[in-house]
ZAMARGU-4260 file (C-alpha; in steps of 0.2 Angstrom, whole numbers, plus 5000, padded with zeros to 4 digits):
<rodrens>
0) 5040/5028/5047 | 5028/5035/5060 | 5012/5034/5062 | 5008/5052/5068 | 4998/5068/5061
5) 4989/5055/5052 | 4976/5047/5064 | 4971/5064/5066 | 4967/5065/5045 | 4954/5054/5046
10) 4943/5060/5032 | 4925/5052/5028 | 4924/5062/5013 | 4926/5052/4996 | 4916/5063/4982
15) 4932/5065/4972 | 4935/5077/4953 | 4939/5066/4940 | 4938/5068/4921 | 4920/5068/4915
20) 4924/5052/4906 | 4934/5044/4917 | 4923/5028/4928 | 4928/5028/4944 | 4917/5028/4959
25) 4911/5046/4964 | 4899/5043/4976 | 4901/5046/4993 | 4889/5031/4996 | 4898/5020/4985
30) 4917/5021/4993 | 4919/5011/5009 | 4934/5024/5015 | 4946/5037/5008 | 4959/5049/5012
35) 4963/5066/5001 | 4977/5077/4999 | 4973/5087/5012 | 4978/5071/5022 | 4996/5076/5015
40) 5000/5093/5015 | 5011/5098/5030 | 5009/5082/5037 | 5024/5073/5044 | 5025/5058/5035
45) 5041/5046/5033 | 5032/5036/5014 | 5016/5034/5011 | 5015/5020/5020 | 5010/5032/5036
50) 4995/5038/5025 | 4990/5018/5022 | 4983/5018/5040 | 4971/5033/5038 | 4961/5017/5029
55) 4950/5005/5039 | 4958/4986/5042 | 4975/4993/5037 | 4989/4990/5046 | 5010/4993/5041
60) 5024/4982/5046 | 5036/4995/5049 | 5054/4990/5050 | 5058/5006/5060 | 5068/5016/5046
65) 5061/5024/5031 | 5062/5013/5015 | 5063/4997/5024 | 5050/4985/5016 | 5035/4994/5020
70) 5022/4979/5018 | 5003/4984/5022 | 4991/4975/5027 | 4973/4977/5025 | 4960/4968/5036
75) 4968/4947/5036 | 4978/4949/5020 | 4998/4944/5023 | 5011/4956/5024 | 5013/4966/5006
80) 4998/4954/4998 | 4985/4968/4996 | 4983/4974/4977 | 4986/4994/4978 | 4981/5002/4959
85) 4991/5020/4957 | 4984/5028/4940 | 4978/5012/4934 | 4995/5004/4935 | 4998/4991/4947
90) 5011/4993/4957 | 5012/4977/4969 | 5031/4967/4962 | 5033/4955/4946 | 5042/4943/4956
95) 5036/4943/4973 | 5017/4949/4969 | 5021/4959/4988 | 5017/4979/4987 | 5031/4988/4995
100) 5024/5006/4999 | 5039/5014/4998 | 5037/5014/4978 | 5023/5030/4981 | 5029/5046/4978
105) 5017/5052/4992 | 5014/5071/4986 | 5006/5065/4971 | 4993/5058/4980 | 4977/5066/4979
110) 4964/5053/4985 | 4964/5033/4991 | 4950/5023/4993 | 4944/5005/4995 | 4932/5000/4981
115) 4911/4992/4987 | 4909/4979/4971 | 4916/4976/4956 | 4910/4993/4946 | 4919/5002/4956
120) 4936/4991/4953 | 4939/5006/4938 | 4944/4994/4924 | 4950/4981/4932 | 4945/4963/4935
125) 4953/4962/4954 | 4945/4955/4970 | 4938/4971/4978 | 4941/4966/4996 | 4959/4965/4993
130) 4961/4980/4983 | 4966/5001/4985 | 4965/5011/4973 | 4978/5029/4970 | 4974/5044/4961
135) 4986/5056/4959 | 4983/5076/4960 | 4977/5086/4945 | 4986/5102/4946 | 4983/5105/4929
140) 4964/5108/4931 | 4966/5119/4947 | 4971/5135/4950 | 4987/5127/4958 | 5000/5123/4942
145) 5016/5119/4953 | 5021/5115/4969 | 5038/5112/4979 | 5041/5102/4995 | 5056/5101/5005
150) 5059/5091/5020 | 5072/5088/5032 | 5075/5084/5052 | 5085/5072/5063 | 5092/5055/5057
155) 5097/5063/5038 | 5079/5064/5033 | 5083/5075/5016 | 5065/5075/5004 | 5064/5089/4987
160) 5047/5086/4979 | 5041/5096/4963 | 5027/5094/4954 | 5019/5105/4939 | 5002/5105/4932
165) 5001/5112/4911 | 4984/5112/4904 | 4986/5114/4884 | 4970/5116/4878 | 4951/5109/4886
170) 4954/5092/4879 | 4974/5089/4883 | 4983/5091/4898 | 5000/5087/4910 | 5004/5082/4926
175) 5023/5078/4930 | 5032/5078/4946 | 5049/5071/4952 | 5056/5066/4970 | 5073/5066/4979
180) 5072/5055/4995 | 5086/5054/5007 | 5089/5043/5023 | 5101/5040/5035 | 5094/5025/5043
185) 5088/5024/5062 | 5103/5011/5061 | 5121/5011/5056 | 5118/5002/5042 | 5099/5006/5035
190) 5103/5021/5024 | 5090/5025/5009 | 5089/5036/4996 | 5078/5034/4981 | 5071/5045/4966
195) 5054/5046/4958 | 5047/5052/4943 | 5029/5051/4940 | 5019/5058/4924 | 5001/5058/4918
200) 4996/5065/4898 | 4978/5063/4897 | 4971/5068/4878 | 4952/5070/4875 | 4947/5060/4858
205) 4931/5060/4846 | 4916/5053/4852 | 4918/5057/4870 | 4935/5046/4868 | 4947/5047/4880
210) 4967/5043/4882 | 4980/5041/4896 | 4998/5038/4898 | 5006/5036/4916 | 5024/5034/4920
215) 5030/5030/4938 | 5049/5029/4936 | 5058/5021/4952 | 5076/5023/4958 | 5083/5017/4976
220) 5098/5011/4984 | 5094/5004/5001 | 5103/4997/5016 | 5091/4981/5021 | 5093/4983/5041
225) 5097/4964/5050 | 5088/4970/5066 | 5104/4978/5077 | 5116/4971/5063 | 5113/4952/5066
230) 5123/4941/5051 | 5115/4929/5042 | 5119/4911/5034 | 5110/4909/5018 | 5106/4893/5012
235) 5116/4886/4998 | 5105/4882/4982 | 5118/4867/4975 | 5120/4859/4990 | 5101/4863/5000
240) 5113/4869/5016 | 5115/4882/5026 | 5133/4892/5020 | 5149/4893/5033 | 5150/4913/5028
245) 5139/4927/5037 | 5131/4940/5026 | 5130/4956/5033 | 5127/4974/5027 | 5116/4967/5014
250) 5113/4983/5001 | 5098/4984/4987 | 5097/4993/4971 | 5080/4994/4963 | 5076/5002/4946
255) 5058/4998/4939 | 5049/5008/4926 | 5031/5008/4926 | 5022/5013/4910 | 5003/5011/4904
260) 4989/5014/4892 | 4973/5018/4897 | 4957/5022/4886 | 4940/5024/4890 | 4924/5029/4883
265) 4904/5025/4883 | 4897/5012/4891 | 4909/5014/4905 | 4923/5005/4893 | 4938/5005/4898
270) 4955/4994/4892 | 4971/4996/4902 | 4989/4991/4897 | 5004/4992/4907 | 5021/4989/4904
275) 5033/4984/4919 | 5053/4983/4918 | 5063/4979/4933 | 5081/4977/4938 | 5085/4974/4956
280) 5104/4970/4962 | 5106/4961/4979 | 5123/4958/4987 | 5132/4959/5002 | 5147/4970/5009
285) 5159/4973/4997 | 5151/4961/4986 | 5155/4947/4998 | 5144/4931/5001 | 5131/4934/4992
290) 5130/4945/4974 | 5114/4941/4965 | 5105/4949/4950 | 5087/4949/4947 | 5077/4956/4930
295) 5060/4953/4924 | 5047/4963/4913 | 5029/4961/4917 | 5013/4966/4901 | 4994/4965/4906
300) 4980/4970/4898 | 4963/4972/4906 | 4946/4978/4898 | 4931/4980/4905 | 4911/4987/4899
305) 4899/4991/4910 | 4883/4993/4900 | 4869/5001/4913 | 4849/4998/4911 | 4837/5001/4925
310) 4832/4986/4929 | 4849/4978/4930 | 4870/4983/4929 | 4882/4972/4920 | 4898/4973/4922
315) 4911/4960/4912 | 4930/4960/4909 | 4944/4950/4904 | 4963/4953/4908 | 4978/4944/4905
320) 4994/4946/4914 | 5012/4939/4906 | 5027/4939/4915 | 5045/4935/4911 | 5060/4931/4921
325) 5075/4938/4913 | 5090/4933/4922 | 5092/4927/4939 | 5084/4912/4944 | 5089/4895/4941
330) 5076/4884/4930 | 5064/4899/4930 | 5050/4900/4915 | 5039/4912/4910 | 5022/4916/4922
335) 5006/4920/4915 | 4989/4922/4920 | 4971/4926/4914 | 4955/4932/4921 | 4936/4934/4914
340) 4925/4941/4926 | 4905/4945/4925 | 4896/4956/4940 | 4878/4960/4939 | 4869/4972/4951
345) 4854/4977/4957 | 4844/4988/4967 | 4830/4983/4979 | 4822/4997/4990 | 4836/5003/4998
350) 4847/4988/4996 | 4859/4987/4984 | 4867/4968/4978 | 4880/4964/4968 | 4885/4948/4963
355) 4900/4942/4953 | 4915/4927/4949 | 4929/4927/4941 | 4937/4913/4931 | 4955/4914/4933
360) 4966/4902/4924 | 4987/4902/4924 | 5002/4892/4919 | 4999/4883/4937 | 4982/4879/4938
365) 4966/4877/4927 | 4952/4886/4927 | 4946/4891/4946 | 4929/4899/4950 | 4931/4915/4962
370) 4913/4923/4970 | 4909/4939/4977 | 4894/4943/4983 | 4890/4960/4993 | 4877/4971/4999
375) 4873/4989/5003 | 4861/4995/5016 | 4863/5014/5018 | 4880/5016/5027 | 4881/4998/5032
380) 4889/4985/5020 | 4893/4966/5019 | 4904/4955/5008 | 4910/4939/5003 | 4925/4933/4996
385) 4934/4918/4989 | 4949/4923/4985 | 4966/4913/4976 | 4985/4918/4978 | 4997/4909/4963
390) 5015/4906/4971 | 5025/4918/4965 | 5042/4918/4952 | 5052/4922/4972 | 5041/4907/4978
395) 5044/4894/4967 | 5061/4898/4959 | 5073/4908/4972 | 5090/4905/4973 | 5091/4912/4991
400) 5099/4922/5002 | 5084/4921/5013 | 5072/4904/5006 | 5075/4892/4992 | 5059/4892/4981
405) 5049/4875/4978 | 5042/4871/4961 | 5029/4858/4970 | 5020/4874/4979 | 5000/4875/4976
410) 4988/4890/4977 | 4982/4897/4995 | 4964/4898/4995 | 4954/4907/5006 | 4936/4913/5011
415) 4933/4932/5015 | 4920/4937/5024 | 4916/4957/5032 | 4906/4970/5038 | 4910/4990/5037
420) 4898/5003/5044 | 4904/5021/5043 | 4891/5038/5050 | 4896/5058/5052 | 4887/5070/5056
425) 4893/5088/5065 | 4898/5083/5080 | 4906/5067/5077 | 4912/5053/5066 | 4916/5037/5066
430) 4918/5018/5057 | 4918/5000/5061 | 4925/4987/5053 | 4928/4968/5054 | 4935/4953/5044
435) 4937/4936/5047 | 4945/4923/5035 | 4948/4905/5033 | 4965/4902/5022 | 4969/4883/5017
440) 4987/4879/5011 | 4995/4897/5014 | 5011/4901/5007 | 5023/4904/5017 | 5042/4898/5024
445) 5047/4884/5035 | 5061/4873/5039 | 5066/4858/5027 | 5082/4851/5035 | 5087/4866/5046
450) 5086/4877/5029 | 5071/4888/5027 | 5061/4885/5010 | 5045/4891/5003 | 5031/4879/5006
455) 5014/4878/5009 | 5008/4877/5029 | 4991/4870/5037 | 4976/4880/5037 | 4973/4896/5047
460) 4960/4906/5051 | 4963/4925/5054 | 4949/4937/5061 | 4953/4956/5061 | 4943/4973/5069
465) 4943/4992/5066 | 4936/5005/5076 | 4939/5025/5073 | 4932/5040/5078 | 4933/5059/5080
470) 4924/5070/5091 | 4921/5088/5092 | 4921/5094/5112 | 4920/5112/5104 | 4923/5120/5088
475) 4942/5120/5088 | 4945/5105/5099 | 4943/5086/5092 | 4948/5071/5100 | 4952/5057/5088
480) 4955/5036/5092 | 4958/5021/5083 | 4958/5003/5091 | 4962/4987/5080 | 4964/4970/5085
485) 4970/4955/5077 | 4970/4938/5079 | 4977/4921/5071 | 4974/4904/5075 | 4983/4888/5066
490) 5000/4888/5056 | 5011/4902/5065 | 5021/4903/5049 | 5014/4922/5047 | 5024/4935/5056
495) 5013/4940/5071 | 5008/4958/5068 | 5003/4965/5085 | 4985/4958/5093 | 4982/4975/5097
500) 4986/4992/5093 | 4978/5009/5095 | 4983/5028/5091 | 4974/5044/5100 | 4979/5061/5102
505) 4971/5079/5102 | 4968/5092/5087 | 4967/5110/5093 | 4965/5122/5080 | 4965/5143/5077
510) 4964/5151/5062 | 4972/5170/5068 | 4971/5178/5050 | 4956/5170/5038 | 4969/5165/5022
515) 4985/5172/5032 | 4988/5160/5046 | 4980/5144/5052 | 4988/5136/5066 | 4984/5117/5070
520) 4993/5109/5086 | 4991/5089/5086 | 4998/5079/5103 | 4995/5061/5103 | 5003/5044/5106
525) 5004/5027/5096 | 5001/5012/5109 | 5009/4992/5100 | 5006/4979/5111 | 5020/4968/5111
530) 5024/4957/5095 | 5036/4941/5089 | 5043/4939/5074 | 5055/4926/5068 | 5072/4924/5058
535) 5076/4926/5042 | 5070/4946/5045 | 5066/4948/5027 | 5052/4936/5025 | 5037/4937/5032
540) 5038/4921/5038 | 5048/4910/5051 | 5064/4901/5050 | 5075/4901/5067 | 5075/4912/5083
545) 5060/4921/5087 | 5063/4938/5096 | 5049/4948/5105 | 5046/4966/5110 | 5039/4975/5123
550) 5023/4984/5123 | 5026/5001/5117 | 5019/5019/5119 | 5026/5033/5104 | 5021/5048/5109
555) 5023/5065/5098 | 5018/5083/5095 | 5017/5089/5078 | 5010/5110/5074 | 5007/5115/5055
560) 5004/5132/5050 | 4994/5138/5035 | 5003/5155/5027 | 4992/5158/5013 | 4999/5145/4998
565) 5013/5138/5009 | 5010/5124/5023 | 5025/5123/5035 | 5025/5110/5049 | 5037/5104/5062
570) 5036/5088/5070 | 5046/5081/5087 | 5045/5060/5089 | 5048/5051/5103 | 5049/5066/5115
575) 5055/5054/5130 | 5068/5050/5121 | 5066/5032/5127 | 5073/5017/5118 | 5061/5010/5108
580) 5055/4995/5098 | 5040/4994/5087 | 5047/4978/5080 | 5060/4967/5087 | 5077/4972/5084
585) 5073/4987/5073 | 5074/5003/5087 | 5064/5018/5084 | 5073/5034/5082 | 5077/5043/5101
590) 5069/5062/5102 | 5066/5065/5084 | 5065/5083/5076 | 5059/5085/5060 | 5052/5100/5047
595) 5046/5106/5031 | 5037/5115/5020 | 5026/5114/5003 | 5023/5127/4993 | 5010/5131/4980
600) 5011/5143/4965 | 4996/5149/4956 | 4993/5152/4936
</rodrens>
């Protein structure tokens, strides 16, 4: 993945075209940041996991290959734990409760944005500072009704994306679209390729009724990268030791079908069901050391109503989630949680507050009380948080090859607090954003007799801040930069994400034929400051060795050209050519040369 054409897509615009029945957030003032498809077209990404950083606070740890683990950060959350909503359906895993970003198809996308307070949370009873929501493009309603992409470049990089819009009739219509994905790995042995399916059948009803269904259909095989090849000695769940063998070459297949329910209708109602199935195999080579099989099927229901008078704005909901381990894990039983929420809002002046808790309850704990309070002072906003993470089925029941689970773990809590203030005008734009949180008991990995097992660590206290900003020297000439620093203070059982990190670069654009040809030339670098990270390499967590990497400047050029209804764009990485390390042990690919274009077709 590389973080390139993207800091320069910093798009402050989030007035979005929904269904007239549909209750999301439309106001500009309401969404604290988004990105739109324009972010997308001709752009240069590897997964959408490149397009995650166009939001404040967010931040990727990129393995250095496309469809490695792509877990996001946003603001102080740990690697994969923030709650990302595609269509309504929720995409982060049954088992682990991680968000891998790789499971996008990223040419659906047609806006992302982070939600204010809880009537914006579209249906769901979620904690809004940990949340992103997805919406994927209509082509049905615009004069666009299909669109194909191809991709390709250096290192095998081998995309075909097609997407078609049908609008039946003014109250029914379609949107489909299917991709093929291919990698050859920046490594030996980190090869990818995967195939999506996404579909949306949305059907007006009586009454100003509306109905949904989504599909998102994943398919990957995946070479998981050891950082340069480096075996490893899972632990033995019978005896609690570390085995004599070494796995290497470790290969994942992943299928999981997404399916969901969605009806809304007056008083902002709105009930959602969604139906997970997963299969993921995990073995090393040849089947050798380790050959393990894992299967679960996740249900949840969430409603929500959100009755509206002038003086006051209610919001309640309820959801219950239910998930079931089907083969696998040793001694695992079924999961399940519930939620009922209640927000109420009001506007004083030109202050807007909102104030809400959630009432979770599970099959680990009893009923916890989780606030949320904000407030809104024209483009200045404030929240905060307490939040809860359940160990997970992976947490509490794995049979290895990277940590044993422990039944004995208890909830992480934490305390959120933030601040996000965002302006444009002509001449410039720019945001700021900062987040600080206090976590007790996190969930993590350590050592229990040389073998490394999930536990709970001491408490830690994270603080994070984002600054961005464009501006226009002339008309055709924008400088962009983004700065984010990061720090964490008690139980190192986190991976440590770089303290600092910034991208820059400089837009120039001509537009030679008004609808023929628009020419944009983006140069710019990515700057990492230098970062450790800790054995085993696919947890987030530490178990042995600790390896370190250099600071590191990425530099690149990329030029996308407008013809009419195609976008082509070429992009060159790494134009030194220099050997390079974003993370430990996982090299960047040298002098990268990729291309492609997207083509729309009207009605």
């Amino acid at each position: 993945m590389k973080r390139t054409l993207i800091i320069m897509c910093l798009l402050w615009k989030a007035s979005v075209a929904m269904l007239p029945a549909d209750s999301v957030a439309t106001d500009s003032t309401r969404v604290l940041f988004s990105i739109d498809s324009t972010a997308i077209k001709g752009s240069d990404y590897g997964s959408f996991a490149d397009l995650w950083l166009c939001l404040p606070l967010a931040y990727v740890y990129d393995r250095g290959s496309v469809g490695q683990p792509a877990y996001p950060a946003l603001g102080t959350s740990h690697a994969g734990h923030a709650l990302v909503i595609y269509d309504d359906l929720v995409l982060n895993d049954p088992l682990t409760k991680k968000i891998d970003l790789n499971l996008v198809p990223t040419e659906s996308i047609a806006a992302a944005w982070l939600p204010f307070s809880a009537s914006d949370l579209n249906g769901h009873t979620t904690a809004p500072a940990r949340t992103v929501f997805l919406r994927s493009i209509d082509i049905a309603a615009q004069p666009v009704r299909s669109q194909v992409g191809y991709r390709t470049g250096d290192t095998g990089i081998d995309d075909v994306d097609v997407r078609l819009g049908i609008k039946m009739s003014p109250q029914q219509s379609l949107n489909a679209g299917a991709l093929l994905k291919n990698y050859a790995g920046t490594t030996s042995h980190s090869k990818y390729r995967t195939q999506k399916v996404n579909v949306k059948l949305t059907r007006a009803l009586r009454n100003n009724w509306w109905v949904r269904y989504n599909l998102l259909y994943n398919n990957s095989d995946l070479d998981l990268a050891l950082g340069l090849n480096r075996p490893w000695s899972p632990p033995d769940v019978q005896t609690r030791t570390l085995s004599d063998e070494k796995l290497s070459r470790p290969h994942e297949k992943r299928v999981r079908f997404d399916h969901g329910l969605s009806f809304w209708g007056p008083h902002r109602f709105k009930a959602i069901l969604q139906f997970t199935d997963l299969y993921q195999e995990l073995y090393g080579y040849r089947h050798t050391v380790v050959d393990q099989t894992l299967e679960a099927q996740k249900i949840s229901l969430s409603t929500t109503v959100n009755p509206q008078w002038d003086f006051l704005n209610v919001i309640a909901g309820a959801s219950m989630r239910w998930i079931r381990p089907d083969f696998g894990f040793t001694h695992a039983r079924n999961d399940w949680e519930s939620t009922l929420s209640l927000a109420l809002q009001k506007r004083l002046g030109n202050i807007e507050f909102s104030l809400a808790s959630r009432l979770e309850n599970s099959n680990q704990s009893t009923w916890q009380v989780l606030p949320y309070l904000s407030a809104r002072l024209n483009s200045i906003r404030i929240w905060l948080e307490k939040d809860q993470r359940l160990p997970s089925l992976l947490e509490r029941y794995s049979d290895g090859p990277f940590a044993l689970g422990n039944t004995e773990l208890i909830a992480q809590n934490s305390w959120i607090v933030g601040t996000g203030w965002q302006q444009k005008t002509d001449a410039w734009q720019g945001s700021l954003s900062v987040m600080a949180e206090k976590v007790t008991d996190p969930l993590g990995i350590g050592l229990s007799s040389s073998v490394p097992v999930y536990r709970n660590g001491k408490d830690q206290t994270q603080v994070c801040l984002h600054w961005q900003g464009t501006l226009a020297i002339l008309s055709w000439l924008h400088v962009t930069c983004r700065w984010q620093e990061y720090r964490l203070e008690g139980d190192q059982m986190l991976v440590k994400r770089p303290e600092r990190w910034a991208q820059g670069g400089v837009r120039a654009r001509h537009v030679f034929f008004q609808g023929d040809l628009d020419v944009t030339l983006y140069i710019g670098a990515d700057y990492f400051d230098s970062v450790s990270i800790y054995d085993p390499f696919f947890s987030d967590f530490h178990g042995y060795d600790s390896h370190t990497s250099d600071a590191t400047i990425y530099p690149y050029v990329h030029a996308r050209f407008i013809i009419g209804d195609a976008a082509l764009y070429a992009a060159f990485h790494n134009i030194m050519a220099n050997d390079l390390s974003i993370w430990p042990d996982f090299p960047e690919p040298k002098a990268e040369l990729r291309w492609g274009i997207v083509w729309s077709f009207v009605d």
